[in-house]
C-alpha positions in Angstrom: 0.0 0.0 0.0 1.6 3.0 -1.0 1.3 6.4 0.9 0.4 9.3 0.0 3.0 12.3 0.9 1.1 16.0 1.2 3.2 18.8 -0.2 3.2 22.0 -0.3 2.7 24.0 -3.4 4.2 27.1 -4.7 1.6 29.9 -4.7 3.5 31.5 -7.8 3.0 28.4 -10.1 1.2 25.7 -8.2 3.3 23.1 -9.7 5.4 20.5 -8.4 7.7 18.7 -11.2 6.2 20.3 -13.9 2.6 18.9 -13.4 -0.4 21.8 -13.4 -2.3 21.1 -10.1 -5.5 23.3 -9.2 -4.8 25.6 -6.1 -7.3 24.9 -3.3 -9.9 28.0 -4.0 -9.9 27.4 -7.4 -11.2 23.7 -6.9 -13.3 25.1 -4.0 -14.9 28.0 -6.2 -15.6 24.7 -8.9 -17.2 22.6 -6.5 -19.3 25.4 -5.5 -20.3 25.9 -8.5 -21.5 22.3 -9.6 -23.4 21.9 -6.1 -25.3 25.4 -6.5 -26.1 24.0 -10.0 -27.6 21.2 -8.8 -29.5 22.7 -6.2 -31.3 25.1 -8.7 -32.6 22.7 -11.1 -33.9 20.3 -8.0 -35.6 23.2 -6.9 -36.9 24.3 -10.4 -39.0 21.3 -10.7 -40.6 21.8 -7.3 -42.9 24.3 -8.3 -46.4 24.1 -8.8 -47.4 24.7 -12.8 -50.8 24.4 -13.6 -49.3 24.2 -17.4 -47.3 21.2 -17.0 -49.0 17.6 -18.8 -51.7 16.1 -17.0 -49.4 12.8 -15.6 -45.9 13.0 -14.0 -44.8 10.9 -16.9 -43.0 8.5 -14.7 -43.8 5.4 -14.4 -42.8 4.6 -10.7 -44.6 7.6 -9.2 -47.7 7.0 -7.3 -50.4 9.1 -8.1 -54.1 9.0 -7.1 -56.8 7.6 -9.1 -59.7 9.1 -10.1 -63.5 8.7 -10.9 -66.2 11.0 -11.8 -70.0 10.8 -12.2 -72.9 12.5 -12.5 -75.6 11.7 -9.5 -78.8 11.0 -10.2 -80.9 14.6 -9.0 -78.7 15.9 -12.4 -77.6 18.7 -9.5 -74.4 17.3 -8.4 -71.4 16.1 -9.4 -69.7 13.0 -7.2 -65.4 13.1 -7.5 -64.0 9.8 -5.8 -60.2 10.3 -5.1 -58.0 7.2 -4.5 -55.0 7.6 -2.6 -52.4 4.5 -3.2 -51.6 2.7 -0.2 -49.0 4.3 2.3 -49.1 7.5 1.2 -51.6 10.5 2.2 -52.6 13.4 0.1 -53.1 16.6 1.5 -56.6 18.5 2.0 -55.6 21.7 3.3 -52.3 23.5 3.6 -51.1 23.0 6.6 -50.3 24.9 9.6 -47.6 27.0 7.7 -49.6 27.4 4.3 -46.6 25.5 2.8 -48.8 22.1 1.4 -50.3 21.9 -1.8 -53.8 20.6 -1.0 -56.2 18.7 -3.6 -58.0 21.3 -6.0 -60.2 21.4 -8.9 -59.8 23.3 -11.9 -63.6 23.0 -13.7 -63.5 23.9 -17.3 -66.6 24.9 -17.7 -69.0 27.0 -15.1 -68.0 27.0 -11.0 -69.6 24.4 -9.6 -69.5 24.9 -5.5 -68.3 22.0 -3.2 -70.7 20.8 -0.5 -69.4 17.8 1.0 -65.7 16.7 1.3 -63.6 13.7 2.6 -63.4 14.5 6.4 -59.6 12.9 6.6 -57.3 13.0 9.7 -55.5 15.3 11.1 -51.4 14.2 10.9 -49.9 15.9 13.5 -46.2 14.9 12.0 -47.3 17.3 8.5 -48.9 19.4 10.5 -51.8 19.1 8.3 -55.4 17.3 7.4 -54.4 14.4 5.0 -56.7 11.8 3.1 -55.7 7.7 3.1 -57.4 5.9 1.0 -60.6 7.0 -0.7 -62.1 10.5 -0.5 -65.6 11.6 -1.8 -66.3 15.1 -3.0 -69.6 16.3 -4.1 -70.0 19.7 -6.2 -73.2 20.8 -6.8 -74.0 22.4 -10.4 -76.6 24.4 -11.9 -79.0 22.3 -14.0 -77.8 24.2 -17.4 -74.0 23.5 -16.5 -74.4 19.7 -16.8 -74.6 19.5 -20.1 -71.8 21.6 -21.0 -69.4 20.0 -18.1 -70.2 16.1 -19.5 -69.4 17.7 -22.7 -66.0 19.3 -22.1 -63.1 17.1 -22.3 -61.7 17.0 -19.9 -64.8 18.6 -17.4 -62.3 19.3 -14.9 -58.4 19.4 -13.6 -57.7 17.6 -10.3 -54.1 18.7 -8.9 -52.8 16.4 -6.1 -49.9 15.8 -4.7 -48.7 12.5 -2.9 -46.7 11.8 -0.3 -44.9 8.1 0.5 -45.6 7.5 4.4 -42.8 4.6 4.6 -40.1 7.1 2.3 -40.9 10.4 3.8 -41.2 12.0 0.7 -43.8 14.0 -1.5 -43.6 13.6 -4.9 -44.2 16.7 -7.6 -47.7 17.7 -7.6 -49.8 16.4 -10.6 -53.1 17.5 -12.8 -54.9 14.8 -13.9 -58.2 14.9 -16.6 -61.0 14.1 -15.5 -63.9 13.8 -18.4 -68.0 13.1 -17.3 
């Protein structure tokens, strides 16, 4: 096992027998610079853009699953949300205002939320989170129907999920929803 002798350079040159060897600042200043790098674009793709496509496009992301129907009374609109297993996704913001909760973007008309998944309160997030399955209920003006069944998609459903057993929330997602 050979060992390894420190030296120390010349400031003038920073050589030693002729060989060019990077002065301690200067490989500092270069290693600062790749880690800031990288710390920018992981941070870029943490934001919240209501233009990005519809699905993560990766396959080994959870995401919830969704299905949509219109109830019988032809007043109200029933959204079922499916959370995978060990993971929670959030229905408020938090204590801070820092979560991204579940919303709905409707493409046509407002239709107003009357009843929503009670969930639990997490006191490790700091926040109301839904497990499993969720039911929200919009009601809708009788002359909005047909234009929401219609649209494709009728509406946007932004959620973002969380692996319990990693400790980790992945990138919020929209996903389509049509009637």
């Amino acid at each position: 096992m050979s060992k390894t002798k420190l030296q120390q350079l010349s400031p003038a040159t920073g050589t030693e027998s002729g060989t060019r060897v990077f002065p301690v600042p200067a490989l500092r200043a270069a290693l600062t610079g790749l880690m800031l790098a990288a710390l920018l674009g992981l941070s870029a793709g943490c934001n919240d853009d209501s233009s990005a496509p519809a699905s993560s496009g990766f396959n080994d992301v959870p995401d919830v699953t969704l299905t949509g129907r219109v109830l019988a009374d032809r007043q109200q609109i029933e959204i079922e949300v499916d959370v995978p297993s060990r993971h929670h996704a959030y229905l408020d913001s938090g204590k801070y205002e820092n979560l991204i909760p579940i919303a709905f973007d409707w493409q046509a008309g407002s239709p107003e939320l009357t009843t929503a998944p009670a969930g639990e309160q997490d006191d490790d997030v700091n926040a109301k989170v839904l497990r499993g399955k969720g039911r929200f209920v919009f009601a809708v003006q009788a002359d909005q129907i047909a234009a929401l069944t219609d649209a494709s998609p009728a509406v946007r459903v932004r959620s973002q999920i969380c692996d319990e057993d990693k400790g980790i929330c992945y990138r919020p997602t929209w996903n389509e929803l049509k009637l």
